[in-house]
C-alpha positions in Angstrom: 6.8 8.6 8.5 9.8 8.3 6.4 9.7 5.7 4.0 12.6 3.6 2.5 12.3 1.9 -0.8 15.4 -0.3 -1.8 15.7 -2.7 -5.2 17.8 -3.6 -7.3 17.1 -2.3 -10.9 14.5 0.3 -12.1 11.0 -1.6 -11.9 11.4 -4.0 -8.9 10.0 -1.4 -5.9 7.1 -1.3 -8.8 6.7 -4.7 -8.8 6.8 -5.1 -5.5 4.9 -2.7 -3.9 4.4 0.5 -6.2 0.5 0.2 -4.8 1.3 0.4 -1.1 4.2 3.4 -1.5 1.4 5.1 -3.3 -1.3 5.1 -0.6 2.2 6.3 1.9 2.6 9.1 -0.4 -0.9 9.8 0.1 -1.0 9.8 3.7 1.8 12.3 3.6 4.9 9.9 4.0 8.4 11.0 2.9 9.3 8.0 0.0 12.9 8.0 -0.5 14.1 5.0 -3.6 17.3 3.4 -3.6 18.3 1.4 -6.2 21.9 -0.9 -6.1 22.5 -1.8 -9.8 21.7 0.7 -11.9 24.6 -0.2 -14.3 22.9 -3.6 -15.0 22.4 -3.1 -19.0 21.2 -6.7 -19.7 17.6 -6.3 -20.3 18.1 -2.4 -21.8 20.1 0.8 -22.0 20.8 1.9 -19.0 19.6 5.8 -19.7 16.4 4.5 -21.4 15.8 2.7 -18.0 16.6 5.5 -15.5 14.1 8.1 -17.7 11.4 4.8 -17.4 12.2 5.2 -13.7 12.0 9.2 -13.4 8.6 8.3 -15.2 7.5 6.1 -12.4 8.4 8.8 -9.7 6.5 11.2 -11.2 3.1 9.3 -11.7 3.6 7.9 -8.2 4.1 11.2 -6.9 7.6 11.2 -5.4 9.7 14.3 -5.0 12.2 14.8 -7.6 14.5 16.0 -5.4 17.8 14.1 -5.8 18.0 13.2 -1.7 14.8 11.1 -2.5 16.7 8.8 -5.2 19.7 6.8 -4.7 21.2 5.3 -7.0 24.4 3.0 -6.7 26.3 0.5 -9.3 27.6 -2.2 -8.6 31.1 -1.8 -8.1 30.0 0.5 -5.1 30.6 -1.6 -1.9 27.9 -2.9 0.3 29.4 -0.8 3.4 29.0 2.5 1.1 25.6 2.0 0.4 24.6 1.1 3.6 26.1 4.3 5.0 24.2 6.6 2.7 21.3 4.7 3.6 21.5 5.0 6.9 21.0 8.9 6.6 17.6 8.3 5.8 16.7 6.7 9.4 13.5 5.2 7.9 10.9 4.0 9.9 9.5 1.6 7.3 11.9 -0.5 4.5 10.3 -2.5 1.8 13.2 -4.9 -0.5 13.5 -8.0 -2.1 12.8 -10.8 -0.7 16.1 -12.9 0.2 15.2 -15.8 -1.2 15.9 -15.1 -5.1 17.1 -16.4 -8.0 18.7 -13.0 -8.8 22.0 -12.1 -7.2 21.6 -8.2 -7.5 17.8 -8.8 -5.5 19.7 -11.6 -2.8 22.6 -8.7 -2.4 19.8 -5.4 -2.2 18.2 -7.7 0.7 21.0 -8.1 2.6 22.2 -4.1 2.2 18.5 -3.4 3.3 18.6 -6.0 6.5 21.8 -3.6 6.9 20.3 -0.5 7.3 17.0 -2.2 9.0 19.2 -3.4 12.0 17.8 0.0 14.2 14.9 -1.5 16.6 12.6 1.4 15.7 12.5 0.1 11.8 10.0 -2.3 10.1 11.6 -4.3 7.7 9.1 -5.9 4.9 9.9 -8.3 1.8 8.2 -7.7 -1.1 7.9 -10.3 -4.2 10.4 -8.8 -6.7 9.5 -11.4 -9.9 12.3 -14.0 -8.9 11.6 -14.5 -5.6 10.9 -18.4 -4.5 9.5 -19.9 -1.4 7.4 -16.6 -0.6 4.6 -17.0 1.5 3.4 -13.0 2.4 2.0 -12.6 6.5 1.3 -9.4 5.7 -1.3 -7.8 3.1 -2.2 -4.4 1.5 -5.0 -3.6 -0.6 -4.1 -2.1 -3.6 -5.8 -0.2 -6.8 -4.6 -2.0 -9.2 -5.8 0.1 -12.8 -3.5 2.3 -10.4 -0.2 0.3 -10.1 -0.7 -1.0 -13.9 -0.4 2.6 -14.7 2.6 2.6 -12.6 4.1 -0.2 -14.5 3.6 0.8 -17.9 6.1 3.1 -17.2 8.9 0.7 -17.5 7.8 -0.4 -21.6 11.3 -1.6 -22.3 11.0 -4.3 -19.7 7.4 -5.3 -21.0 8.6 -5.8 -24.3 11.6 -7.3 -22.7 9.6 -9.8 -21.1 11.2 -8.5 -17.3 7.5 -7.1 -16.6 4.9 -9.3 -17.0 1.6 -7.2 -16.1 -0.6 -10.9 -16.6 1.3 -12.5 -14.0 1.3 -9.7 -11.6 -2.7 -8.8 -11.9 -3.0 -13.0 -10.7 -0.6 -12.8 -8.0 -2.1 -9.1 -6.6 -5.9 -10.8 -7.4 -4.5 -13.8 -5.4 -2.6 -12.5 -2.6 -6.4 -10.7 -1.8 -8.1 -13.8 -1.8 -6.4 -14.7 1.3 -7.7 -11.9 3.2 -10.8 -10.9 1.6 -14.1 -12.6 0.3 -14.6 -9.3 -1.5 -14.4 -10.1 -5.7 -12.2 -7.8 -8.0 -9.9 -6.7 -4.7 -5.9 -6.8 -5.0 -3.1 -6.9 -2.6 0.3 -6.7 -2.4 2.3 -9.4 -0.1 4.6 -9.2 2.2 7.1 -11.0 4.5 7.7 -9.3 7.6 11.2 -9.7 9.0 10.5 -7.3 11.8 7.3 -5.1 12.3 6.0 -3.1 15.3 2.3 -3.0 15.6 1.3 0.3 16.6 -2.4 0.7 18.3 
């Protein structure tokens, strides 16, 4: 399967789902990341970020190979990005949920429900930090140690505060309990907008 990760700034696919995209990558899955606001220097230099995110690809395992990283700004229009998105015909999309406090995740959500409009494609919310009024319907185990590794990649939004690895350990621990009886399990959550259950 080809697999489309969109967010808006280096660290929220981690956040998200950096456990599930691992076990895709695993199973043989093409991961392609797009990110939309790549120039957003608040919370740290914008280079420092990208090599925290070229870090990140590499421990998950993604191809290097520019075609498997997008990255936009924001001054790029909605309409371009959604036309070099469309190239990857995914067959899966993980983004930000659209309920957010964040513009840039509200605005990746809406490019992604862009590209998702195909009827073959899954399109699944993930939890990007900011997110309010998220109540996940669908769940993926997760290693943890695995996805903390994954995050410690991004050490200038720790310190920062962006990346709080406390808060993400309880809701991962959490999102589990609803599905499992199992102690010590994880998950991530989702919100399906549109999933085909294939038997």
């Amino acid at each position: 399967m080809k697999i489309l990760a969109i967010g808006s700034h280096y660290d929220d696919i981690e956040i998200g789902c950096a456990g599930t995209l691992r076990k895709h990558i695993e199973n043989g899955d093409q991961v392609y990341f797009a990110i939309t606001h790549t120039d957003e220097y608040r919370t740290g230099n914008i280079l420092d970020r990208l090599k925290e995110q070229d870090k990140s690809l590499e421990t998950l395992g993604v191809s290097k190979e520019p075609r498997y990283l997008f990255l936009f700004a924001e001054t790029d229009s909605d309409a371009e990005m959604i036309e070099a998105l469309d190239q990857v015909n995914p067959d899966i999309i993980f983004a930000p949920f659209e309920n957010d406090t964040h513009q840039h995740h509200r605005r990746s959500s809406i490019i992604a429900q862009a590209v998702g409009r195909k009827r073959h494609m899954t399109v699944l919310f993930y939890d990007s930090g900011s997110t309010f009024d998220f109540h996940p319907n669908v769940f993926s185990f997760v290693d943890f140690d695995y996805k903390s590794k994954v995050l410690n990649c991004f050490k200038s939004q720790i310190q920062h505060g962006a990346i709080n690895l406390d808060i993400a350990h309880k809701k991962n621990s959490y999102w589990a309990s609803l599905v499992t009886d199992i102690p010590h399990s994880f998950a991530e959550g989702f919100v399906a907008r549109k999933m085909i259950w294939k038997i």
